[in-house]
Structures are given as structure tokens and as C-alpha cells.
C-alpha positions as CSV (number, residue, x, y, z in Angstrom):
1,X,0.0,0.0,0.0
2,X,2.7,2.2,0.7
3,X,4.0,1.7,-3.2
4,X,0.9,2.9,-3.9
5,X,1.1,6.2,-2.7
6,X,4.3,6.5,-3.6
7,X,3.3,6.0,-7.1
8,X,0.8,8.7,-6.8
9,X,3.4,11.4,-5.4
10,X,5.1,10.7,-8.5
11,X,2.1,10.7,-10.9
12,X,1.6,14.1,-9.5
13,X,5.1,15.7,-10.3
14,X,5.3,14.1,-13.8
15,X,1.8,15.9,-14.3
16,X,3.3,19.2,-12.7
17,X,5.6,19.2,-15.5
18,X,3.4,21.4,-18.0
19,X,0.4,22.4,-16.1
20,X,1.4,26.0,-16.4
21,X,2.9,25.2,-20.1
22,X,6.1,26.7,-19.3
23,X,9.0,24.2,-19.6
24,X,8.9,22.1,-16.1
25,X,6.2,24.2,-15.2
26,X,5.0,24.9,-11.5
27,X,5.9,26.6,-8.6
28,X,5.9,27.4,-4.6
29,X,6.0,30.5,-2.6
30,X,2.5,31.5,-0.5
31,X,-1.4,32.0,0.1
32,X,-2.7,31.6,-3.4
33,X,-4.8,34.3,-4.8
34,X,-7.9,34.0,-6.8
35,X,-7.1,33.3,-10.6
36,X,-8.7,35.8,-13.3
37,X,-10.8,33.7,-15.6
38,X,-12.3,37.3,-17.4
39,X,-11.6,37.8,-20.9
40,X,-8.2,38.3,-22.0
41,X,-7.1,41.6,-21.6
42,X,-4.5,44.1,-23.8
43,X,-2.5,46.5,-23.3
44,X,-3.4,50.3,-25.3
45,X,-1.1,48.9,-27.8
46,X,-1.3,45.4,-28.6
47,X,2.5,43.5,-28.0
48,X,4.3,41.6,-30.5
49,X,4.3,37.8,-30.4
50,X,7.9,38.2,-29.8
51,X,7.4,40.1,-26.8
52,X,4.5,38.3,-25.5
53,X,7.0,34.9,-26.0
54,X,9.8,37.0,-23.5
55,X,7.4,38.0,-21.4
56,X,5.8,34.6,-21.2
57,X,9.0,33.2,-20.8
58,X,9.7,35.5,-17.8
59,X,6.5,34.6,-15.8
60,X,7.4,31.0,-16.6
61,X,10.7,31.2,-15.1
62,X,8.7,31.7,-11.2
63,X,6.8,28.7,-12.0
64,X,9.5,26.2,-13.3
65,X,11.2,27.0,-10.0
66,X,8.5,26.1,-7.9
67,X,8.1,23.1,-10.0
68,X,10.8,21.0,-9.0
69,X,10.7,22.3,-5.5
70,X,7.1,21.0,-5.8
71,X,8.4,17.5,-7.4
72,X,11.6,17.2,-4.5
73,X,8.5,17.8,-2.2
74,X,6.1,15.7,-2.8
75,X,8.5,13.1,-3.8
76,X,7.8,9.4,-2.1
77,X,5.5,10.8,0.5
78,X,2.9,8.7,1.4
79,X,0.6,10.4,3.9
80,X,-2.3,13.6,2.6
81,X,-0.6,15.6,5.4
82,X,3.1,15.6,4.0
83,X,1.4,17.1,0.6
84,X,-0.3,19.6,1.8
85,X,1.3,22.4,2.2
86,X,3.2,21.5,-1.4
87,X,0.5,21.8,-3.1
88,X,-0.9,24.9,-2.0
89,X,2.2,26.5,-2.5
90,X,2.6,24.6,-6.1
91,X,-1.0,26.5,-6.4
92,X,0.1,30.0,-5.3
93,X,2.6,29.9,-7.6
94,X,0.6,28.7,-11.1
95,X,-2.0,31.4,-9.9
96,X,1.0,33.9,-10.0
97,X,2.4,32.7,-12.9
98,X,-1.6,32.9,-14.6
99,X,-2.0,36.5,-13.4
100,X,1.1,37.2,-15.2
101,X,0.1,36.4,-18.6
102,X,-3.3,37.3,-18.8
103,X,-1.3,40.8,-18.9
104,X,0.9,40.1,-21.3
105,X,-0.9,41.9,-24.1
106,X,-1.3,39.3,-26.8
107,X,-3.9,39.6,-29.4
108,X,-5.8,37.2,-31.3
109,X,-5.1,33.3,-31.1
110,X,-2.6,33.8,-28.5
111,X,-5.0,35.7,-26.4
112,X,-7.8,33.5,-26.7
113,X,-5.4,30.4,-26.3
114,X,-4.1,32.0,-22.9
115,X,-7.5,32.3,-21.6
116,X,-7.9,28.9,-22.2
117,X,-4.9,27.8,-20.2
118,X,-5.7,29.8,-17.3
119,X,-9.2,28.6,-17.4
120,X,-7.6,24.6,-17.1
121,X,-4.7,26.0,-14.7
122,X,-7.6,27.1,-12.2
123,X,-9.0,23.3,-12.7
124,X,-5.6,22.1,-11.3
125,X,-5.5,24.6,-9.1
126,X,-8.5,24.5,-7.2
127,X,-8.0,20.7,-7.3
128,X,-4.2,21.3,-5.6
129,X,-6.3,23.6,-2.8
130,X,-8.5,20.9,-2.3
131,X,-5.8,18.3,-1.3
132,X,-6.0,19.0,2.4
133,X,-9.4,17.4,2.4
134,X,-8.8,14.3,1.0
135,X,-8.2,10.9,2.7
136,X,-5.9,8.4,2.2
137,X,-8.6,6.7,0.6
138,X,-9.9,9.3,-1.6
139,X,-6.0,10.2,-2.4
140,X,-5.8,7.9,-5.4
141,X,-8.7,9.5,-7.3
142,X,-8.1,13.0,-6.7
143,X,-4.3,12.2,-7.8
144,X,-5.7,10.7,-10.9
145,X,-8.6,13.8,-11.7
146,X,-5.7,16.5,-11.0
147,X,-3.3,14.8,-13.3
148,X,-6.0,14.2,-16.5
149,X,-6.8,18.1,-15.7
150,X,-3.1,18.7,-15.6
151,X,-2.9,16.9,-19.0
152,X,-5.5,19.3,-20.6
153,X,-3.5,22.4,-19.3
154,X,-0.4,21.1,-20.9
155,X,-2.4,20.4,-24.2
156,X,-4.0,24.4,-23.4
157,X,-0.2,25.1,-22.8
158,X,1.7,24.3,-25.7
159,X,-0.7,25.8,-27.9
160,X,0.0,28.8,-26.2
161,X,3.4,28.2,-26.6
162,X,3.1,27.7,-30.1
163,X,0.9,30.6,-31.0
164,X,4.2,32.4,-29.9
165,X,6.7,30.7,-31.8
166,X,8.3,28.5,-28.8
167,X,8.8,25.2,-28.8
168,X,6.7,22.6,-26.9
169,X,7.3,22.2,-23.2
């Protein structure tokens, strides 16, 4: 049984890897605020897809680092309580990292596209919020929901990423 969880600890850092569609994506640091899931917004003047790319790369770079402190956190633990507090800073830190590009300025696909992977990024991270109420027994299925809804915001990701010329994360 222990294996099991195990194997659930690392289903959930594998998942982490893209949620926010930056490289390695995820992230740590505190109290999460509350993702905007409003229309994408613009600056007065619209930015170039280069510039939204930098600047997207830039808010990635917050959430890659939380990313593998999330992984080397939740890592072989096996109780709910030793992954709580991971992933509710793993959450914080995709909500910053969300905030951050729905003000990067990008205008058609790549604005609609972001909206889209803010809207699955606030799946995963009300799901990561929620982990302190699960049980050992219920640990198995949340870990499952959370990593197909992480797969869909990797999918919403790297279209985002492609939109703006980068590679797949």
C-alpha cells in the first residue's frame, strides 16, 4: 500500500511538469490568490508575439522554480498531510504565474489560447487547494482527476506556446 502512494506522489510531479505550459512548469511560494478567468485583456497597444513569447518566458521562469521544489517535495510521501502544504504553494505559484500572462498583451489566437490555459490552470488549481481534504482513501482518485486536468492544461499550454513561436514544453 505504501507503493501505492508513492506511485501517486510521482504521478503528481510528472503531471506538474506542464500544467502552467512553461517548460517544467510549476511553482511554490504563498497564500494563493484568486485566478482571473475574465476575458483576456490588452494593453493600449497590442505587444508583438515576440514580446509576449519573453514575457511569457519571464512569468514562466517563477513557476518552473516552484516546479521542482514541488516535485523534491512531494516526492515518495505517502501520507495527505506531508502534501499539503506542497501543493498549495505549487498553487500559489501557477496562480502567479496565470495573473502574469493574462497581462501580457497578446492579441488574437494567442489571447484567446491563454485564456484557455488559465481557465484549465484554475482546474488544477482548485483541485491542488483541495488536497488537504482528501483521505488516504480518496487520495488515489483526486491524484488521478488532478493529473488528467493537468494533461488538458499542458495540451491548453503548448498551444499557447506555439501561438508564440516557442517550442513545446
Amino acid at each position: 500500500m505504501k507503493t501505492r502512494y508513492i506511485s501517486i506522489g510521482i504521478g503528481l510531479a510528472l503531471m506538474a511538469a506542464g500544467c502552467s505550459s512553461a517548460k517544467a512548469a510549476g511553482t511554490s511560494t504563498t497564500t494563493p490568490a484568486t485566478t482571473t478567468s475574465a476575458a483576456p485583456t490588452t494593453t493600449a497597444s497590442t505587444a508583438s508575439t515576440a514580446t509576449v513569447a519573453q514575457e511569457f518566458l519571464a512569468a514562466a521562469k517563477g513557476a518552473d522554480a516552484a516546479y521542482v521544489q514541488w516535485k523534491a517535495a512531494v516526492a515518495g510521501k505517502t501520507e495527505v498531510s506531508q502534501i499539503t502544504a506542497p501543493a498549495t504553494t505549487y498553487a500559489a505559484q501557477l496562480t502567479t504565474f496565470d495573473n502574469a500572462i493574462m497581462r501580457l498583451g497578446a492579441s488574437g489566437k494567442a489571447a484567446t489560447d491563454i485564456h484557455t490555459l488559465v481557465s484549465d490552470d484554475g482546474v488544477v488549481i482548485g483541485e491542488l487547494n483541495s488536497e488537504s481534504t482528501q483521505t488516504q482513501g480518496s487520495l488515489a482518485q483526486w491524484a488521478s482527476q488532478l493529473i488528467a486536468n493537468g494533461a488538458t492544461a499542458i495540451q491548453a499550454g503548448d498551444a499557447v506556446r506555439a501561438d508564440l513561436g516557442l517550442p513545446p514544453s
